[in-house]
C-alpha positions in Angstrom: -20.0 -63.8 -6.5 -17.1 -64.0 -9.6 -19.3 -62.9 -12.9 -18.0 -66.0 -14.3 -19.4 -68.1 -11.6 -22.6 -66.0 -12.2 -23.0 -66.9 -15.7 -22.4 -70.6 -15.4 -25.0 -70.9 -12.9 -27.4 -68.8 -15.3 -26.0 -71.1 -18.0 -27.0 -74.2 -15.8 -30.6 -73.4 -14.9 -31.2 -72.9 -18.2 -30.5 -76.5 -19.0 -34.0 -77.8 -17.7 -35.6 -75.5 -20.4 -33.6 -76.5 -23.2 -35.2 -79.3 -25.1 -32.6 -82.3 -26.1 -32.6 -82.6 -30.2 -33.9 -86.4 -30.8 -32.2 -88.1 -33.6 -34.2 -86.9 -36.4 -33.5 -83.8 -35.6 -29.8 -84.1 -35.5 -30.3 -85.1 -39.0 -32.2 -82.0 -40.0 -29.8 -79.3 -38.2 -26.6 -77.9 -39.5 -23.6 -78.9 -37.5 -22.3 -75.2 -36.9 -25.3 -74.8 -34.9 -25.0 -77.4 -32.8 -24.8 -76.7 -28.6 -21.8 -78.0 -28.4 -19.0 -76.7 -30.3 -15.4 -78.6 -30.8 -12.1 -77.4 -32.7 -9.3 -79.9 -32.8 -6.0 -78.9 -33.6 -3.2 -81.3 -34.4 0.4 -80.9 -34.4 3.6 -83.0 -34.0 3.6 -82.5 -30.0 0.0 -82.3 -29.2 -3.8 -82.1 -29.7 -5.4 -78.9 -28.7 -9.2 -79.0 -28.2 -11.3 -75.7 -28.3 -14.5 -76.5 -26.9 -17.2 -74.1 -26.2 -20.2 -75.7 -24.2 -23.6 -75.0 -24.5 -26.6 -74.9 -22.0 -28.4 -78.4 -23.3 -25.0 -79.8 -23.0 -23.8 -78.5 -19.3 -24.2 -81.3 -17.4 -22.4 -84.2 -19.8 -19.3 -81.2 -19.1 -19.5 -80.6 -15.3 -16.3 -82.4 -14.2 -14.7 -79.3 -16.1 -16.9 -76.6 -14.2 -15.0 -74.6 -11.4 -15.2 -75.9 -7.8 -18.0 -73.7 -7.0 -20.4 -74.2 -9.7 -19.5 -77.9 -9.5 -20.2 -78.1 -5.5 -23.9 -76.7 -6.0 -24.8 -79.4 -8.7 -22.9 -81.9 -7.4 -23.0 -83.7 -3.9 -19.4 -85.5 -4.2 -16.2 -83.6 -3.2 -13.7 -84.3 -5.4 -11.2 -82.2 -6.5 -11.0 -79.9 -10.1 -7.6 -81.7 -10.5 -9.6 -85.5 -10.2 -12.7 -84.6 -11.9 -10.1 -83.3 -15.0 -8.7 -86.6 -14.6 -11.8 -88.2 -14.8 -13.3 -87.0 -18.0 -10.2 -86.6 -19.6 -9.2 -90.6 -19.2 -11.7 -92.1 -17.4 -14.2 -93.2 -20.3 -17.0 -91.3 -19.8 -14.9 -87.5 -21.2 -13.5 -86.9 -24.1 -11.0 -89.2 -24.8 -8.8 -89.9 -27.4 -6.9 -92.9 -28.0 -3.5 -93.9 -30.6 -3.5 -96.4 -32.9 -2.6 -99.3 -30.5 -5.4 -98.3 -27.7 -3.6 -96.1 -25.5 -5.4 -92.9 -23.9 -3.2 -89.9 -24.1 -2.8 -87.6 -21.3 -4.7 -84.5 -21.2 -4.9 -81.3 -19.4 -7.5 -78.3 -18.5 -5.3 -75.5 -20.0 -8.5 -72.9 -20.3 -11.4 -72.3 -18.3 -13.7 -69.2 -18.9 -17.5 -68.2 -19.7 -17.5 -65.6 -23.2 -20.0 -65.4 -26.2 -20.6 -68.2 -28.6 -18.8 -67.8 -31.9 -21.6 -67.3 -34.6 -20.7 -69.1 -37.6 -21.6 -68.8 -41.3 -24.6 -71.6 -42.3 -22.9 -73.1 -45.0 -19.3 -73.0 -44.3 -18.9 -72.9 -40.2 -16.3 -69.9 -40.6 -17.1 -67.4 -38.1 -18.7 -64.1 -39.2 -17.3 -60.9 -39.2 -18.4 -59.1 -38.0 -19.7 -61.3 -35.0 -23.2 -60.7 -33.1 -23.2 -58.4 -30.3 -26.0 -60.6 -28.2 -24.5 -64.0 -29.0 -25.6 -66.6 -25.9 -22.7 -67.4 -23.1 -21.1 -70.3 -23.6 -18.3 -72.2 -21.6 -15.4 -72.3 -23.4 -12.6 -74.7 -22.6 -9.3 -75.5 -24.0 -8.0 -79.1 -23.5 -4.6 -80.5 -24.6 -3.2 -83.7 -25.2 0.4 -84.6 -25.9 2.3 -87.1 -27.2 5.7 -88.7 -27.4 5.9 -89.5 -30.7 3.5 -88.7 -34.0 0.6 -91.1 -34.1 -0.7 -93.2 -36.8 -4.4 -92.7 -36.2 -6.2 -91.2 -33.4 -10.0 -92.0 -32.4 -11.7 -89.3 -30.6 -14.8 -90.5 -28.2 -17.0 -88.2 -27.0 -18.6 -88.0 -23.4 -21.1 -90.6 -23.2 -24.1 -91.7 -21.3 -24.0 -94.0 -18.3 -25.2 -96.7 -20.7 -21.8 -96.4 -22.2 -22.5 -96.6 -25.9 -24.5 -93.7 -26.9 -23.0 -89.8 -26.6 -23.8 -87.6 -24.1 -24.3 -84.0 -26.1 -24.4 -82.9 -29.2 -21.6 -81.7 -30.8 -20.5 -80.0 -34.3 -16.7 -80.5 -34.9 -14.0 -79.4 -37.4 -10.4 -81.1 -37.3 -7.4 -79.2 -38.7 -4.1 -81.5 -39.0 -1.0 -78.8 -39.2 -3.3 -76.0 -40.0 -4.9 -78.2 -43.0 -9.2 -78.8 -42.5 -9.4 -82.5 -42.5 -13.4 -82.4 -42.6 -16.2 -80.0 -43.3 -18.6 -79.2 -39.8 -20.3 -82.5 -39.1 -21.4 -84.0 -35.8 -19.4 -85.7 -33.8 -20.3 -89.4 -33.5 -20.2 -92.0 -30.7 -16.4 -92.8 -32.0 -14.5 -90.9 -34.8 -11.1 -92.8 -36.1 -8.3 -90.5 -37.8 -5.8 -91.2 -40.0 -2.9 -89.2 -39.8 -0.2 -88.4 -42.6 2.6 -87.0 -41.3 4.2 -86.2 -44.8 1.6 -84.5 -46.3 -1.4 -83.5 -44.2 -3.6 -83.3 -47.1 -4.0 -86.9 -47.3 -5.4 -87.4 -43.3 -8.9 -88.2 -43.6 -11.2 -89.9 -41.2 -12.4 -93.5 -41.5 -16.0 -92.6 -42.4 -16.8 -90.8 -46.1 -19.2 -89.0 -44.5 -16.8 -87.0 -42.3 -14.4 -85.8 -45.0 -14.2 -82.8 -46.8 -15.6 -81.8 -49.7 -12.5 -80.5 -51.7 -10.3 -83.2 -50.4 -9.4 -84.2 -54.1 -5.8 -83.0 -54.7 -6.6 -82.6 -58.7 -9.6 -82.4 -60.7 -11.0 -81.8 -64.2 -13.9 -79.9 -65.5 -14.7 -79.5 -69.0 -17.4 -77.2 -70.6 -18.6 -78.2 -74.6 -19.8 -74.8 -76.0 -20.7 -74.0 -79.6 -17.6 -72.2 -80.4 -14.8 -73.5 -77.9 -14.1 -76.5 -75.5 -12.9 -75.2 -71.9 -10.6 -77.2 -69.8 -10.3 -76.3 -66.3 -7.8 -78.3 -64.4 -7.8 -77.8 -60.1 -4.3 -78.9 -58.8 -2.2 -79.0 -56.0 1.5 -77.7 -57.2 2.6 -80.2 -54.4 1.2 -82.9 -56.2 2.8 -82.2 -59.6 6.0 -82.1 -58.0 6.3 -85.7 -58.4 6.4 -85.4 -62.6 7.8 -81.5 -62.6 10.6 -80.0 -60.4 8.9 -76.7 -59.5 11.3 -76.4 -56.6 9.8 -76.1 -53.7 10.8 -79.6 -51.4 11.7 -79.5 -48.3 9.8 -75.7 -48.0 6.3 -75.0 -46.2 6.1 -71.8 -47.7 5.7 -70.7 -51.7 7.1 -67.0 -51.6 5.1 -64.3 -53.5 8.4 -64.0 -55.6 8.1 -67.0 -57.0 4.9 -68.0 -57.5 4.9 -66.6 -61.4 8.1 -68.7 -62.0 6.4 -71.6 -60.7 3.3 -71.3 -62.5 5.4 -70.6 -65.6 6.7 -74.4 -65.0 3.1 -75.4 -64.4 1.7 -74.1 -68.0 4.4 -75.8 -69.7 4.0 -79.4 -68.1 0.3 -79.3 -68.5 0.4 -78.0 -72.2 1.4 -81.0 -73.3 -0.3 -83.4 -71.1 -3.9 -84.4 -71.5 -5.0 -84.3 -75.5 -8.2 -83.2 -76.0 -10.0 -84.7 -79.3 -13.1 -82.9 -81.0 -15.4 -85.1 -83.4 -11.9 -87.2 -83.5 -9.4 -84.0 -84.3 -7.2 -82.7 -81.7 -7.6 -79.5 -80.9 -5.0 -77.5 -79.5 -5.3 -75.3 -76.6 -4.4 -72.2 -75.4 -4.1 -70.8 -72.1 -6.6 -68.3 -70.8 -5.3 -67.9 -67.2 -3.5 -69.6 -64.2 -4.5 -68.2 -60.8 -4.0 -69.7 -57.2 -7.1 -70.2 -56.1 -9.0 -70.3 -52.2 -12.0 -72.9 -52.3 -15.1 -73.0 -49.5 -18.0 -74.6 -49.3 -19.2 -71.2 -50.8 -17.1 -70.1 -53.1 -13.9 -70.3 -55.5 -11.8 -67.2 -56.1 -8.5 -65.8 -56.9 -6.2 -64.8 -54.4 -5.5 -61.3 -55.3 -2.9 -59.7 -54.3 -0.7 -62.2 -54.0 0.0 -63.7 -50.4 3.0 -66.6 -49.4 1.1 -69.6 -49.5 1.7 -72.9 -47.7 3.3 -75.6 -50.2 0.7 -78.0 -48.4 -2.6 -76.4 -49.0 -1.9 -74.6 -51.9 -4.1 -74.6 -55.2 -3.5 -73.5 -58.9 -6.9 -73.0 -61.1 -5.8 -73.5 -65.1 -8.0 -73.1 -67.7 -7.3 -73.8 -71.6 -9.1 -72.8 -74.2 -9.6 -75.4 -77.2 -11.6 -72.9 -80.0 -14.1 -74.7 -82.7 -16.3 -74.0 -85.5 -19.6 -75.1 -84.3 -21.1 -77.6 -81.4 -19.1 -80.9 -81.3 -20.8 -83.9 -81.7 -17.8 -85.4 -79.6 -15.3 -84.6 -77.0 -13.0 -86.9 -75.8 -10.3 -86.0 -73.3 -6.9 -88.5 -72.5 -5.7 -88.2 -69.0 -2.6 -89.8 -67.6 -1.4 -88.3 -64.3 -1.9 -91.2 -61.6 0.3 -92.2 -59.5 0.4 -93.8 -55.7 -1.7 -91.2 -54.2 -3.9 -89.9 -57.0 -5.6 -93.4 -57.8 -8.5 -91.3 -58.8 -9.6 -87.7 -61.0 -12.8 -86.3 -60.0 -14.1 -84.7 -63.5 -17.3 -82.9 -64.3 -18.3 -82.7 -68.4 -20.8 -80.0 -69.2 -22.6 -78.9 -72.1 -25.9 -76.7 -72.9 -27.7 -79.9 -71.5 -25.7 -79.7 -68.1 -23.0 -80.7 -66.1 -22.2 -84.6 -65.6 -20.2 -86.2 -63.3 
């Protein structure tokens, strides 16, 4: 017998040992750890799904398992190619849908049994290094093209026979054009997704719940200490483009060579935006350092050495420095950058008390 064949049969009688998570519990686990395990990845010609299938989660999968796993828990005799087919369009798969309705057409690309991918608990990134003794796990990879760029997509899972409720458990991330469009969350009975095909920041899914944390393009924070006011401002350089030429359009990379040029440009513009008052007097600031930053749900930090970024993900960290003579009684800051997108500044003001939102 093929080794693969081997483990998906071990993987299978496992199944009536596993015990199904009730709802509560779906509540109480992270989505990273969930038994099934989905990756989307969207471009302009296609969808590719990365799927790696658990034990508890076999059986809402078998129309993907090779011919002879499938025959031994199985009595019908369809073929791979139909029972692709069916769980790819036929309502009960995973199906995903445009914005008027229409199913796109999918294909079995990848079929092969490896070790689960053991991710970190907070973030879902995989760890390095990984587990030797990880459990086997099916993994698949699906595809689904398209003619032309969609305006939203809504992915349904596999369901039950009743229909309406999912058939496994699954923890997902989307990417749109390499760009994280949510943090790990489970996947629910139906997910809509906006898509923006001009800037792939701005995709987001219908529901608040499955967005990303960082998904604000610019924010403030400002710390009141006894002897200086700190302003730290987290923007996209994409998204300043609109008010300052830092001459990047039409480009999906920001070359190491100019990235102090641009952030030259950046200083400048911000410098003489946003006054900041202290017990009514304002206060000049000065600049204590500009970096491009990487965010996770973990951490911030400065990417050092300097790497060619992508204009669309891209992140500058400022932060001025407004000196005083002793604890304020109050700080008031004026911001005007808003425009069509940025409707909205996320800001956090913090002094010896604490931080508030």
């Amino acid at each position: 017998m093929h080794p693969q064949i081997s483990t998906i049969l071990i993987l299978l009688s496992m199944c009536a040992f596993v015990p199904r998570a009730h709802a509560d519990a779906i509540v109480k686990t992270q989505a990273m750890y969930a038994s099934t395990i989905a990756e989307f990845f969207i471009d302009q010609q296609a969808v590719r799904v990365e799927l790696e299938i658990g034990p508890a989660d076999m059986a809402a999968f078998s129309d993907l398992l090779p011919d002879e796993v499938y025959t031994r828990i199985r009595e019908d005799q369809t073929t791979a190619e139909e029972r692709a087919k069916r769980f790819l369009t036929g309502g009960q798969g995973l199906v995903l849908r445009d914005q008027d309705g229409m199913q796109l057409s999918g294909v079995v690309e990848e079929t092969q049994v490896r070790r689960r991918i053991v991710r970190d608990e907070v973030t879902g990134e995989p760890l390095i290094p990984q587990p030797a003794d990880a459990e086997f796990v099916l993994y698949v990879v699906l595809e689904y093209r398209f003619d032309s760029m969609p305006a939203s997509l809504s992915i349904q899972p596999p369901r039950k026979s009743d229909g309406e409720s999912s058939a496994a458990t699954i923890g997902f991330v989307c990417y749109h054009d390499g760009l994280p469009i949510n943090d790990f969350r489970y996947l629910p009975t139906t997910a809509t997704l906006y898509l923006d095909w001009e800037d792939p920041w701005y995709s987001h899914f219908e529901h608040r719940n499955l967005r990303r944390q960082f998904e604000a393009p610019l924010s403030v924070f400002t710390y009141v200490e006894p002897y200086e006011v700190r302003q730290e401002i987290v923007v996209r350089p994409r998204d300043l483009q609109q008010w300052i030429d830092l001459d990047f359009r039409g480009r999906d990379i920001i070359p190491v060579d100019q990235q102090e040029e641009l952030k030259s440009r950046v200083v400048d513009f911000l410098s003489s935006k946003n006054p900041l008052f202290v017990d009514g007097q304002q206060i000049e600031g000065q600049l204590d350092r500009i970096s491009f930053i990487r965010r996770s749900l973990k951490t911030t930090g400065i990417i050092e050495p300097p790497e060619p970024l992508e204009t669309t993900s891209a992140t500058l960290g400022i932060i001025f420095v407004h000196p005083i003579e002793s604890l304020p009684q109050e700080v008031s800051l004026t911001w005007d950058l808003f425009n069509e997108r940025i409707q909205t500044v996320p800001a956090v003001a913090s002094d010896e008390a604490g931080g508030l939102p």
